[in-house]
gemmi code that builds the backbone of each chain (N, CA, C; Angstrom):
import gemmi

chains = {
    "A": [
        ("UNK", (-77.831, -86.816, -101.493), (-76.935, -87.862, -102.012), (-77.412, -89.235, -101.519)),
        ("UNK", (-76.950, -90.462, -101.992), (-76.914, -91.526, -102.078), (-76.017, -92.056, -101.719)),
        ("UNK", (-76.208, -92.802, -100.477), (-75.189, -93.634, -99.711), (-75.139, -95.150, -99.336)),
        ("UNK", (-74.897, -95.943, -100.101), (-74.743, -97.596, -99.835), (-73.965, -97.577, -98.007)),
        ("UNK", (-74.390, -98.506, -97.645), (-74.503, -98.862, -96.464), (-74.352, -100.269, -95.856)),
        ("UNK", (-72.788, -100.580, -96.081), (-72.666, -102.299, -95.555), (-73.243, -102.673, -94.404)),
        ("UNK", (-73.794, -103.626, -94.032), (-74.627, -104.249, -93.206), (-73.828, -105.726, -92.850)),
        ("UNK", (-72.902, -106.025, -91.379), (-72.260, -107.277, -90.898), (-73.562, -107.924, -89.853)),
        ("UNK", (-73.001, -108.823, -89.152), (-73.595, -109.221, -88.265), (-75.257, -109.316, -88.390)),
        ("UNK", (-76.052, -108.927, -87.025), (-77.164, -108.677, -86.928), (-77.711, -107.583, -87.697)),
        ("UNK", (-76.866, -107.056, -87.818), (-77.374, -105.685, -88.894), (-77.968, -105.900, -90.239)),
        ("UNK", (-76.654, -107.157, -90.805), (-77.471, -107.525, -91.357), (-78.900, -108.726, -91.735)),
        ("UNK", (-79.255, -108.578, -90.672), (-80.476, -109.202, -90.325), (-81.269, -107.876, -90.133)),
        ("UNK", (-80.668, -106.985, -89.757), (-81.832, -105.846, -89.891), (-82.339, -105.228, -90.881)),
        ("UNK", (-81.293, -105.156, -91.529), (-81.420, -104.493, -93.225), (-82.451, -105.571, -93.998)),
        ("UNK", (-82.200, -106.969, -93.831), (-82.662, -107.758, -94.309), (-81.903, -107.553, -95.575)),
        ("UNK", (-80.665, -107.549, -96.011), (-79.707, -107.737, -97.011), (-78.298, -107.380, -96.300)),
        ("UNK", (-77.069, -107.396, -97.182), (-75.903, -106.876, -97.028), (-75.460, -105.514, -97.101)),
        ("UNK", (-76.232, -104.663, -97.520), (-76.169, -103.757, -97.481), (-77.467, -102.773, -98.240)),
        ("UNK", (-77.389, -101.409, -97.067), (-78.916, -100.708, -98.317), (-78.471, -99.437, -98.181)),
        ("UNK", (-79.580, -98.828, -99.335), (-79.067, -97.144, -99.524), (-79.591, -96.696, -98.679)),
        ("UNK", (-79.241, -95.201, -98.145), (-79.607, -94.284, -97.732), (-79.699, -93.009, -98.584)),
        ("UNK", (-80.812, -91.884, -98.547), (-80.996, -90.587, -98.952), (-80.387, -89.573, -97.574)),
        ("UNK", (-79.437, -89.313, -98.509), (-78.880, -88.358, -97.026), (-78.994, -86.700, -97.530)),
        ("UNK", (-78.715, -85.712, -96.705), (-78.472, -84.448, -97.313), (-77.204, -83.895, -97.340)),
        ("UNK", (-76.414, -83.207, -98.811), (-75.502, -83.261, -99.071), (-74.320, -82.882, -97.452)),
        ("UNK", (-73.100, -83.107, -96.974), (-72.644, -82.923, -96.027), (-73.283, -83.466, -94.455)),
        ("UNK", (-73.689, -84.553, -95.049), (-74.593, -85.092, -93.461), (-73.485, -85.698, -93.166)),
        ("UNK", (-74.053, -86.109, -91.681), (-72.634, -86.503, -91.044), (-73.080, -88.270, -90.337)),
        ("UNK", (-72.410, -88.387, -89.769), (-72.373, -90.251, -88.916), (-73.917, -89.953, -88.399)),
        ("UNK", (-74.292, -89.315, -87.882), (-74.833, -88.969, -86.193), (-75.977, -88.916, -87.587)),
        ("UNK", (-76.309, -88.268, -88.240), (-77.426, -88.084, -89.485), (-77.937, -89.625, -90.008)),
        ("UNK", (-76.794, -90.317, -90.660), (-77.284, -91.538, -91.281), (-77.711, -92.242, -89.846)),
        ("UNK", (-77.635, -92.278, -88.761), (-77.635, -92.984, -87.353), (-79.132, -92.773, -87.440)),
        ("UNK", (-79.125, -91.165, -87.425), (-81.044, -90.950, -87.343), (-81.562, -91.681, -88.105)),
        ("UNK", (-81.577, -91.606, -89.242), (-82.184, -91.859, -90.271), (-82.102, -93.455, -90.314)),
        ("UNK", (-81.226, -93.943, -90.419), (-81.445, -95.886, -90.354), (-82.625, -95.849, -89.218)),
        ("UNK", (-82.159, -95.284, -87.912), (-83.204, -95.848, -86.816), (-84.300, -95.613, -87.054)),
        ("UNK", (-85.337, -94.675, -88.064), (-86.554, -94.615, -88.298), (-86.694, -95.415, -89.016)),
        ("UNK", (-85.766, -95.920, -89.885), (-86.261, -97.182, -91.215), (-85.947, -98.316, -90.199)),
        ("UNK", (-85.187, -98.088, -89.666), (-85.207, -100.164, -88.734), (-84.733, -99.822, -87.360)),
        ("UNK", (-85.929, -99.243, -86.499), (-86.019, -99.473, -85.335), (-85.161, -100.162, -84.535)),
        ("UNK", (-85.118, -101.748, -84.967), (-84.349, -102.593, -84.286), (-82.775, -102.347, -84.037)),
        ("UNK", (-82.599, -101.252, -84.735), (-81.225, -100.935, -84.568), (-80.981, -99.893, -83.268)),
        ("UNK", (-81.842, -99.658, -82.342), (-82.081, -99.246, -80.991), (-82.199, -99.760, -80.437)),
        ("UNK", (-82.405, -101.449, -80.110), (-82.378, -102.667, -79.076), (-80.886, -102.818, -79.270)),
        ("UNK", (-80.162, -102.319, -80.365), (-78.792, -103.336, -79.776), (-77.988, -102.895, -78.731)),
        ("UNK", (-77.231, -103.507, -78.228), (-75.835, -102.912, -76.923), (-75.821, -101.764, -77.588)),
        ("UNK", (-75.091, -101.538, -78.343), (-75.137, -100.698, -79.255), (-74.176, -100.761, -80.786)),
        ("UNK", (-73.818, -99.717, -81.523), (-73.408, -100.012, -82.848), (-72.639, -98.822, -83.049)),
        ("UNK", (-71.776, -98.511, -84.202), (-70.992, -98.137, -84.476), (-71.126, -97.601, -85.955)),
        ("UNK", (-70.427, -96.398, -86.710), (-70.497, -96.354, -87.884), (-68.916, -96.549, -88.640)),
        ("UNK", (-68.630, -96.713, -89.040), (-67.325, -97.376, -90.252), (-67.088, -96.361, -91.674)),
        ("UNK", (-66.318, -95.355, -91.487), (-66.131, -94.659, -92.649), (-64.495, -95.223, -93.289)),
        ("UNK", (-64.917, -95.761, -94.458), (-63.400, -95.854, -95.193), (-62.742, -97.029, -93.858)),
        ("UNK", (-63.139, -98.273, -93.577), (-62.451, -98.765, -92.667), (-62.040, -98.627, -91.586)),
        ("UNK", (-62.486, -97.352, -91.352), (-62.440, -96.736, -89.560), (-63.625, -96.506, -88.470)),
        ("UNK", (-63.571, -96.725, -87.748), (-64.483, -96.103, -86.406), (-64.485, -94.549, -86.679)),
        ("UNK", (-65.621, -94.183, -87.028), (-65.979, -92.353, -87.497), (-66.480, -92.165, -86.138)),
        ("UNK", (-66.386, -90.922, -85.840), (-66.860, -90.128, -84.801), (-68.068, -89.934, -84.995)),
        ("UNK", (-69.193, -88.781, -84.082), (-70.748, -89.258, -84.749), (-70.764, -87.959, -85.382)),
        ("UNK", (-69.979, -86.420, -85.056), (-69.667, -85.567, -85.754), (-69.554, -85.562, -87.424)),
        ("UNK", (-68.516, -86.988, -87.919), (-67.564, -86.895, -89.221), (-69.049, -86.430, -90.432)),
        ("UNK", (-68.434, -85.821, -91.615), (-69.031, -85.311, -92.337), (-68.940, -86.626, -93.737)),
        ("UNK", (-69.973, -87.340, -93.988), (-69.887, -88.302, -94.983), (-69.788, -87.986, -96.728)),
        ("UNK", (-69.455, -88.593, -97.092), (-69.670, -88.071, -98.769), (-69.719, -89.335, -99.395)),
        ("UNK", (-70.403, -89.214, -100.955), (-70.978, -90.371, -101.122), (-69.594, -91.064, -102.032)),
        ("UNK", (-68.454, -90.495, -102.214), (-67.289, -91.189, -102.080), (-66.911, -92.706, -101.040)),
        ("UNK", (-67.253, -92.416, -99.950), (-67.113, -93.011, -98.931), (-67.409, -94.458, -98.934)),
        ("UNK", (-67.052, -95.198, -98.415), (-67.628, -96.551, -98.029), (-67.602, -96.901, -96.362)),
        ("UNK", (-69.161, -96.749, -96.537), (-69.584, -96.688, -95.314), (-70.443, -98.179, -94.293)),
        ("UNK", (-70.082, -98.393, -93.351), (-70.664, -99.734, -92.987), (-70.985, -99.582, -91.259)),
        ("UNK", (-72.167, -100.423, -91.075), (-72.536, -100.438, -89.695), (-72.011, -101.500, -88.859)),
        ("UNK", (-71.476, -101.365, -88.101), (-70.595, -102.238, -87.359), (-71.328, -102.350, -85.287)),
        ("UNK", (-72.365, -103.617, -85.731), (-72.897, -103.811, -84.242), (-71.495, -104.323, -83.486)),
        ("UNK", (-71.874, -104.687, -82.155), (-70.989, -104.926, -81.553), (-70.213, -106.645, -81.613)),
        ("UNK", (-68.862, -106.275, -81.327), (-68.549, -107.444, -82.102), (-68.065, -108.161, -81.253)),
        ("UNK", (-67.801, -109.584, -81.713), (-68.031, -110.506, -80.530), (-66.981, -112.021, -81.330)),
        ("UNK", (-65.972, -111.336, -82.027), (-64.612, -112.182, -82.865), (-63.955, -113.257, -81.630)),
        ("UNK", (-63.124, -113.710, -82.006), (-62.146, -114.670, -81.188), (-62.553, -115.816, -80.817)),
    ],
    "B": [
        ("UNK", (-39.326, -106.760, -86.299), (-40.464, -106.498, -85.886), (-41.591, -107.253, -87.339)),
        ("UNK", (-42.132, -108.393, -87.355), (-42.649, -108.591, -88.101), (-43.988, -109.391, -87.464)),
        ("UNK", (-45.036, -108.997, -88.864), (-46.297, -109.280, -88.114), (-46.823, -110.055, -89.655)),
        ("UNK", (-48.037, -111.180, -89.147), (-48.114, -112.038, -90.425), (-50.094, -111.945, -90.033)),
        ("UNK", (-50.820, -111.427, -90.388), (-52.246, -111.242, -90.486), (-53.116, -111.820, -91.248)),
        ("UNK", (-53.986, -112.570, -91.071), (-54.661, -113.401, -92.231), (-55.874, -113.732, -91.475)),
        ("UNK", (-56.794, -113.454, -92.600), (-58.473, -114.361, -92.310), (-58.508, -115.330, -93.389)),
        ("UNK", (-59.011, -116.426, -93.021), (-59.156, -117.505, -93.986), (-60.435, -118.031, -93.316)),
        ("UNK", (-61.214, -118.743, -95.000), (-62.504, -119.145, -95.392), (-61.747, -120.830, -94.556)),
        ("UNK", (-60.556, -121.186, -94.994), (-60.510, -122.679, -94.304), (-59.942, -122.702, -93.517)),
        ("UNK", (-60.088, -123.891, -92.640), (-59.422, -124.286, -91.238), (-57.811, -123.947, -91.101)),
        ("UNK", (-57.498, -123.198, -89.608), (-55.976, -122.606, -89.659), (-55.515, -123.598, -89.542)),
        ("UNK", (-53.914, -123.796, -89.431), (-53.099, -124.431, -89.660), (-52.398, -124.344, -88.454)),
        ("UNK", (-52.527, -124.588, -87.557), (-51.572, -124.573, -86.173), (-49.841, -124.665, -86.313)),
        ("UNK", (-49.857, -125.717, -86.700), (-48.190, -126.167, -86.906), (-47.759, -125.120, -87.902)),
        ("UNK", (-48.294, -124.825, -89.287), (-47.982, -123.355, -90.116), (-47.509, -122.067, -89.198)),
        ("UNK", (-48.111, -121.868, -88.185), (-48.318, -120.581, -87.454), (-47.088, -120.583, -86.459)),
        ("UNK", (-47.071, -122.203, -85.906), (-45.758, -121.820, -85.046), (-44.397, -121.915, -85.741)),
        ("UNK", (-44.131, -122.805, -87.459), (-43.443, -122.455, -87.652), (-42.759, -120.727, -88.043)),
        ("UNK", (-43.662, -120.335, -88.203), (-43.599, -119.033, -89.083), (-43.284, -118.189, -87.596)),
        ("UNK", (-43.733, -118.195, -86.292), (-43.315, -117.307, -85.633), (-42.142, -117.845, -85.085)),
        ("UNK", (-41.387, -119.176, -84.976), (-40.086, -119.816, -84.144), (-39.246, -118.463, -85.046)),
        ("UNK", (-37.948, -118.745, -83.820), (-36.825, -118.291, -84.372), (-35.531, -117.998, -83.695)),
        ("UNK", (-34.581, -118.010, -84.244), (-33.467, -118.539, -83.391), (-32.890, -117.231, -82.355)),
        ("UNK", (-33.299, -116.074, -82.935), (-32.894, -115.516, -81.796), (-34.073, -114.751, -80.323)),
        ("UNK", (-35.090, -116.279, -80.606), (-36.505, -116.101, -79.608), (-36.251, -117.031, -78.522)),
        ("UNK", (-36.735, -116.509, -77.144), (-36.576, -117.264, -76.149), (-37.713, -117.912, -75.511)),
        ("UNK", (-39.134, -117.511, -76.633), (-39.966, -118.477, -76.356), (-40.938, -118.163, -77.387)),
        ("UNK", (-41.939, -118.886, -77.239), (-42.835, -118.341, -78.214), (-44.304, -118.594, -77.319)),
        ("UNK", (-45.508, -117.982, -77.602), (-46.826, -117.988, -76.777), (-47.639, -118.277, -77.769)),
        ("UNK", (-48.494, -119.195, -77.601), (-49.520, -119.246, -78.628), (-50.484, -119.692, -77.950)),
        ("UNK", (-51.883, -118.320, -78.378), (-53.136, -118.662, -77.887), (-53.659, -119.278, -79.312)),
        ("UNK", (-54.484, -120.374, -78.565), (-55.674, -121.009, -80.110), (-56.708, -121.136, -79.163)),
        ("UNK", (-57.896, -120.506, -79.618), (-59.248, -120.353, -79.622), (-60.333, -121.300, -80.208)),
        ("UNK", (-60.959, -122.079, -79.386), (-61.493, -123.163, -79.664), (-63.120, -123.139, -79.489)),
        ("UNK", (-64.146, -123.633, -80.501), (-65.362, -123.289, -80.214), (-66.025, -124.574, -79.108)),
        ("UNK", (-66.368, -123.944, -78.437), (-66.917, -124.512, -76.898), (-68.314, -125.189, -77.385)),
        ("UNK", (-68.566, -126.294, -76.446), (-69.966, -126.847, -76.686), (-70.868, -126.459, -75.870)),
        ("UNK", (-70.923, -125.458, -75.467), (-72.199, -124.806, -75.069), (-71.890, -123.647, -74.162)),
        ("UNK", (-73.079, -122.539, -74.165), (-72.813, -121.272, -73.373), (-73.875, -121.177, -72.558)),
        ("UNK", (-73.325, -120.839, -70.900), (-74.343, -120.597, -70.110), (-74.738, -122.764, -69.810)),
        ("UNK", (-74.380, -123.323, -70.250), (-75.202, -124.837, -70.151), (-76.035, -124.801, -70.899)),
        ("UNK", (-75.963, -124.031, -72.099), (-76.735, -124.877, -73.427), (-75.862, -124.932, -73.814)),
        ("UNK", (-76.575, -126.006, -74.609), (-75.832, -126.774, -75.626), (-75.487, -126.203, -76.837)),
        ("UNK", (-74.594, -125.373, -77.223), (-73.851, -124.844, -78.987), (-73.751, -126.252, -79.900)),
        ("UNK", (-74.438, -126.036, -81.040), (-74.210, -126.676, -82.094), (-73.198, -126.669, -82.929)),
        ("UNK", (-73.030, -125.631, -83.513), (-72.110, -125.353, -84.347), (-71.632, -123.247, -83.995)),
        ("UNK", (-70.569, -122.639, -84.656), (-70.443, -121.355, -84.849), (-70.972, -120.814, -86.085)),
        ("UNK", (-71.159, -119.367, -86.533), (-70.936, -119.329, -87.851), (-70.355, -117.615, -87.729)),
        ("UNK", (-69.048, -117.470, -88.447), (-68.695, -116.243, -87.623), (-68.273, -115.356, -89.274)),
        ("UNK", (-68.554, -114.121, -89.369), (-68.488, -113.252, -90.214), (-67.380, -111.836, -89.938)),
        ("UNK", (-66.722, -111.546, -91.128), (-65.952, -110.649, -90.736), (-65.810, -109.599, -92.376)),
        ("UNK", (-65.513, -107.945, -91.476), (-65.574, -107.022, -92.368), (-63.794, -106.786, -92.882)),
        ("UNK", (-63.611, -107.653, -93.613), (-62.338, -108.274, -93.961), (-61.259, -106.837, -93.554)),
        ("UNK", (-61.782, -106.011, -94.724), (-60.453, -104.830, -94.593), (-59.859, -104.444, -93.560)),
        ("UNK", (-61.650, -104.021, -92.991), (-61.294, -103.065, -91.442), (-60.760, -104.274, -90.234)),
        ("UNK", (-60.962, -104.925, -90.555), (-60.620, -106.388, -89.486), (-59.310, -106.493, -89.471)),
        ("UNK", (-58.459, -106.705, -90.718), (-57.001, -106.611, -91.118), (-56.472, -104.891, -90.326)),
        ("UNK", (-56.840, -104.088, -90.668), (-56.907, -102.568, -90.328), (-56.765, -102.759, -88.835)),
        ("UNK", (-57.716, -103.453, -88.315), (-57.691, -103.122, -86.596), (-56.910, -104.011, -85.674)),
        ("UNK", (-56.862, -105.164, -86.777), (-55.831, -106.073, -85.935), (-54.118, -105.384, -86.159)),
        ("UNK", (-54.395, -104.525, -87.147), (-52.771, -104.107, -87.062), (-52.620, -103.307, -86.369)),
        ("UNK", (-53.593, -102.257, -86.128), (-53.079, -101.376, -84.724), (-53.305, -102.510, -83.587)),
        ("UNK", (-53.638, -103.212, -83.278), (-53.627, -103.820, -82.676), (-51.842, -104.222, -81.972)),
        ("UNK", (-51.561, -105.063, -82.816), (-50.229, -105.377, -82.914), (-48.981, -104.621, -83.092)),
        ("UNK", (-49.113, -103.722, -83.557), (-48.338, -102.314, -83.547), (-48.839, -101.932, -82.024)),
        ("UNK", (-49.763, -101.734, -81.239), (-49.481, -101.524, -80.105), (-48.832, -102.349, -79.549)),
        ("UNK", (-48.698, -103.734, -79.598), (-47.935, -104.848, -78.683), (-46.634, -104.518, -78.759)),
        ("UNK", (-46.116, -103.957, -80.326), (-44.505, -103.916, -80.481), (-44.155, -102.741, -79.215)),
        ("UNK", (-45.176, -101.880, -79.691), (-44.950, -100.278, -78.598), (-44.825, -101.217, -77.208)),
        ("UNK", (-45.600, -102.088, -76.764), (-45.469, -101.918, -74.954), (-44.664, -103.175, -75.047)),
        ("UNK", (-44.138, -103.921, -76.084), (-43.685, -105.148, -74.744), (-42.396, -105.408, -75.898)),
        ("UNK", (-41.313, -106.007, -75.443), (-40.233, -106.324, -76.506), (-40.752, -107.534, -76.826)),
        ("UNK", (-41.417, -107.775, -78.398), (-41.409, -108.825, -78.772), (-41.288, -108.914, -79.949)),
        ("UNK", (-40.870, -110.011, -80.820), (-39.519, -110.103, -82.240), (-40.889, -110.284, -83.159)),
        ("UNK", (-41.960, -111.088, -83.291), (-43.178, -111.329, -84.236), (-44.201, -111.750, -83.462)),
        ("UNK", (-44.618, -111.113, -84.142), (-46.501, -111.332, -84.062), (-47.505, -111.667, -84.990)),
        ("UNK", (-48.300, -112.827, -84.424), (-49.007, -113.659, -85.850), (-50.445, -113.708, -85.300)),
        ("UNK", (-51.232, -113.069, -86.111), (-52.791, -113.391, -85.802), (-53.471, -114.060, -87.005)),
        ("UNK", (-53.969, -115.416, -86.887), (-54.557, -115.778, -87.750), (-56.282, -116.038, -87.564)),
        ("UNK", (-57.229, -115.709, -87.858), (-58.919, -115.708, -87.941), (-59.602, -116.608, -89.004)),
        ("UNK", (-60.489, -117.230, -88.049), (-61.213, -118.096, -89.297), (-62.495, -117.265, -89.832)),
        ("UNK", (-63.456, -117.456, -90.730), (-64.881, -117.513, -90.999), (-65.324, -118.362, -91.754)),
        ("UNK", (-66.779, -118.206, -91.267), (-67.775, -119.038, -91.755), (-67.933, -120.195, -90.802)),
        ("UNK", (-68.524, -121.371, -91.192), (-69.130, -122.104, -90.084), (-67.991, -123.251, -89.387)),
        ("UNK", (-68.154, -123.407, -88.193), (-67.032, -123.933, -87.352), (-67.947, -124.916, -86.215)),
        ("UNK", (-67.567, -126.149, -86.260), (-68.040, -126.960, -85.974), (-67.674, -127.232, -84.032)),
        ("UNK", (-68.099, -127.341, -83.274), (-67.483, -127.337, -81.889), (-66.565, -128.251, -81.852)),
        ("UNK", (-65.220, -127.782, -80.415), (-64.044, -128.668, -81.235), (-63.231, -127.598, -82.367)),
        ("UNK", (-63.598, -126.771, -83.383), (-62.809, -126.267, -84.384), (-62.157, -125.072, -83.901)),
        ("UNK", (-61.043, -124.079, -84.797), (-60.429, -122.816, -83.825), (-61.023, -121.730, -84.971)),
        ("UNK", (-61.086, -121.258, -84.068), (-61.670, -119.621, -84.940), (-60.535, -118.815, -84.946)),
        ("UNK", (-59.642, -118.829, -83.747), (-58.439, -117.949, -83.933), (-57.085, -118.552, -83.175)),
        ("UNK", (-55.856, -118.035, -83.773), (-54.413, -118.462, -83.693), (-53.912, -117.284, -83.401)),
        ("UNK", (-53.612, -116.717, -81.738), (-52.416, -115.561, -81.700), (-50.950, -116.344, -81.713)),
        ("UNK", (-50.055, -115.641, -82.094), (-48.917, -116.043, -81.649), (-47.933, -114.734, -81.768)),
        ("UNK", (-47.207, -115.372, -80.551), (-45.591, -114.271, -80.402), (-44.256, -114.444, -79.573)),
        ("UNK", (-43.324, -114.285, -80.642), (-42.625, -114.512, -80.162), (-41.405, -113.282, -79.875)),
        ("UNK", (-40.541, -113.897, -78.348), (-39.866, -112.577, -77.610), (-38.719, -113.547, -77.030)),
        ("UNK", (-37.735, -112.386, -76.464), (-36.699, -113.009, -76.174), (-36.539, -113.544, -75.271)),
        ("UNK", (-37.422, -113.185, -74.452), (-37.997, -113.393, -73.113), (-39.213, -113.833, -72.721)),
        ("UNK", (-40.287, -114.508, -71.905), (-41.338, -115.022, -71.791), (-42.308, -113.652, -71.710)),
        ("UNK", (-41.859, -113.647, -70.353), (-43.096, -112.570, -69.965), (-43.452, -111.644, -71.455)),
        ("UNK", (-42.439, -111.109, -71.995), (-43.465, -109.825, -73.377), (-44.453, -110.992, -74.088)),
        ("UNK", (-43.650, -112.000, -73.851), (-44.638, -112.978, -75.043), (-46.255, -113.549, -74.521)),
        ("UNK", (-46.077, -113.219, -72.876), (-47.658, -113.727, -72.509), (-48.173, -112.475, -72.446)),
        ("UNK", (-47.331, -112.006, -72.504), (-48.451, -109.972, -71.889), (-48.735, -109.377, -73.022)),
        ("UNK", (-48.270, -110.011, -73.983), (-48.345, -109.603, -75.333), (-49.321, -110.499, -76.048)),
        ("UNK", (-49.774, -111.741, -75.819), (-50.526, -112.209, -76.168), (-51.909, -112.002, -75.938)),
        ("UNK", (-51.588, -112.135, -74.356), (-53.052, -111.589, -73.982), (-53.668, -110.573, -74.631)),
        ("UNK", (-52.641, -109.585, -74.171), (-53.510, -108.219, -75.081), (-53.846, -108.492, -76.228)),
        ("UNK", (-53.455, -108.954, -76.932), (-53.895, -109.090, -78.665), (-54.789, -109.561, -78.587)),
        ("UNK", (-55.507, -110.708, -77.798), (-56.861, -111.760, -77.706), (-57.667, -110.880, -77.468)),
        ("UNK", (-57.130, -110.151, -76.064), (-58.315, -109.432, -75.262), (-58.731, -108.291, -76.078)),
        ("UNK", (-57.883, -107.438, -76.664), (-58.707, -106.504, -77.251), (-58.975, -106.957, -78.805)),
        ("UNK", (-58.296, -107.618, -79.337), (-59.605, -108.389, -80.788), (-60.871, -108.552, -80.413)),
        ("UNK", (-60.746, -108.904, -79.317), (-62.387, -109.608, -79.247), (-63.350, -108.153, -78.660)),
        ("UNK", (-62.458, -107.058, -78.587), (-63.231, -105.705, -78.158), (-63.526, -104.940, -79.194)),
        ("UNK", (-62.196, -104.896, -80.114), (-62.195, -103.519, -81.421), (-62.616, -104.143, -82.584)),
        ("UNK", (-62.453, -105.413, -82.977), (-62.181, -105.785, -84.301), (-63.238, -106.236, -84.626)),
        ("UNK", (-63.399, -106.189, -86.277), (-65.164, -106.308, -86.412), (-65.298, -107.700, -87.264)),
        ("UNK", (-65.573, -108.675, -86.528), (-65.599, -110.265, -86.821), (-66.418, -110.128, -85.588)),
        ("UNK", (-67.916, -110.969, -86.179), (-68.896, -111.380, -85.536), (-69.128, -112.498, -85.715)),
        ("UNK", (-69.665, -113.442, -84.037), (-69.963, -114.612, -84.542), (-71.615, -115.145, -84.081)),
        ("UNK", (-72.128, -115.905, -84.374), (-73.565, -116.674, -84.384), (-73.332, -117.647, -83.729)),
        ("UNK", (-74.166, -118.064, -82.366), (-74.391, -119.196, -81.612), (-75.664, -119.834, -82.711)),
        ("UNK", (-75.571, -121.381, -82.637), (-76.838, -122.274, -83.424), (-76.885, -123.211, -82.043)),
        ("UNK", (-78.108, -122.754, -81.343), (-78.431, -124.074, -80.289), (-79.682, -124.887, -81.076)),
        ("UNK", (-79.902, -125.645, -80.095), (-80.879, -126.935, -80.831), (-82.441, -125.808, -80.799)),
        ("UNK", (-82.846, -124.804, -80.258), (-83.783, -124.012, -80.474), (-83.726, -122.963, -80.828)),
        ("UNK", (-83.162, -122.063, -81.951), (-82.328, -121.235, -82.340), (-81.278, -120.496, -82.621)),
        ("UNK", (-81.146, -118.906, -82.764), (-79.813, -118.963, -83.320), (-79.569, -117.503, -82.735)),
        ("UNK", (-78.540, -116.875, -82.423), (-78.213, -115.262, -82.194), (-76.474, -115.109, -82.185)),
        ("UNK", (-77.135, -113.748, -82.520), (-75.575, -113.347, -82.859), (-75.050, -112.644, -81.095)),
        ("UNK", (-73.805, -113.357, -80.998), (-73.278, -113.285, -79.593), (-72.932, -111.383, -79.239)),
        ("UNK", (-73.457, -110.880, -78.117), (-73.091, -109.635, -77.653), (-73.916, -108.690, -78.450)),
        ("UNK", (-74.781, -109.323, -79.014), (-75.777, -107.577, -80.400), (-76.446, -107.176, -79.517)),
        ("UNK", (-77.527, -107.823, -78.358), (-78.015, -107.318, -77.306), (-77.798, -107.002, -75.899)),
        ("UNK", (-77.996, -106.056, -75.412), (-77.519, -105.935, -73.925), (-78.091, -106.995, -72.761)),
    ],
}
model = gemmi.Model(1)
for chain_id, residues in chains.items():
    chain = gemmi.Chain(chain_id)
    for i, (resn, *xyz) in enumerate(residues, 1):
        res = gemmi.Residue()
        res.name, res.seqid = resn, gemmi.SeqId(i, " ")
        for name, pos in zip(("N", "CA", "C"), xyz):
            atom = gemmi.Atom()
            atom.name, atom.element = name, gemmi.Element(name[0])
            atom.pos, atom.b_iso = gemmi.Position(*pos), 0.0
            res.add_atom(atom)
        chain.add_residue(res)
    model.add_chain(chain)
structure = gemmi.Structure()
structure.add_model(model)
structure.setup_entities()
């Protein structure tokens, strides 16, 4: 499956857009798309660290994704 | 128990915010405003430029505030957030709350500042006179 992938912050400076696809395998989970970004953009292993965003929430690295979903990478945030 | 949540593209409205949280049966009201500083560490900040993942931002500031009602007696709670670019001198954010009593209204404030700036996903960009980074992405 095919998974769009919002990109905030530095992230998106990593993506080098607002958001990009991923090729995932059907029932992959947080902890899967995590692998998989970090071989396409490295730089996403220098940060403090980052977070994944399913449907507006903090996902566990377990959760099982579907390409229903709207999914976004959320570095660490630094509001107020 | 009422709560008033908003991100806005233009400059908040201070006087808007405290009218909306006064009220007659409040015995005070607390309001933090968040102001962009001219420099971090002793450099010099130019300007901010701060970005936010609107939904989940709205989403986290309400548990947010739904926890404040849980720990402290207080009558409303108002968080207002700016984005985009903010000039030093400008506010990026407006807590306010009001209680019948002082103390829920500072212990209640605090918390709302302190953990926005932990859970909620609004990022912002330092611009010094020799580049630019986004605040906290690196360890």
């Amino acid at each position: 499956m095919e998974i769009t992938v919002l990109a905030f912050g530095i992230a998106k400076d990593i993506f080098g857009g607002a958001s990009v696809t991923v090729a995932l395998a059907d029932n992959a989970t947080t902890a899967d798309l995590k692998t998989s970004l970090e071989e396409k953009y490295p730089r996403l292993k220098h940060l403090a660290s980052y977070m994944v965003a399913v449907n507006n929430e903090y996902a566990e690295d377990g959760g099982v994704i579907t390409d229903r979903d709207e999914v976004a990478i959320i570095p660490p945030v630094s509001g107020g | 128990m009422q709560t008033q949540i908003e991100i806005h593209t233009e400059p908040l409205n201070i006087q808007a915010c405290i009218d909306w949280i006064m009220s007659p049966d409040s015995g005070g009201i607390d309001v933090f405003i968040g102001t962009v500083r001219n420099a971090t560490k002793g450099k010099p900040v130019l300007k901010l430029e701060f970005e936010a993942y609107n939904k989940m931002a709205i989403n986290e500031i309400e548990k947010i505030t739904k926890q404040a009602f849980d720990k402290w007696p207080v009558q409303k709670v108002l968080v207002h957030h700016r984005t985009g670019t903010l000039q030093v001198g400008e506010i990026p954010v407006i807590i306010a709350v009001s209680a019948a009593h002082r103390d829920a209204a500072f212990e209640a404030c605090r918390y709302i500042i302190d953990t926005l700036k932990q859970t909620v996903p609004i990022w912002k960009k330092e611009f010094f006179e020799d580049g630019e980074v986004w605040v906290a992405a690196h360890p």
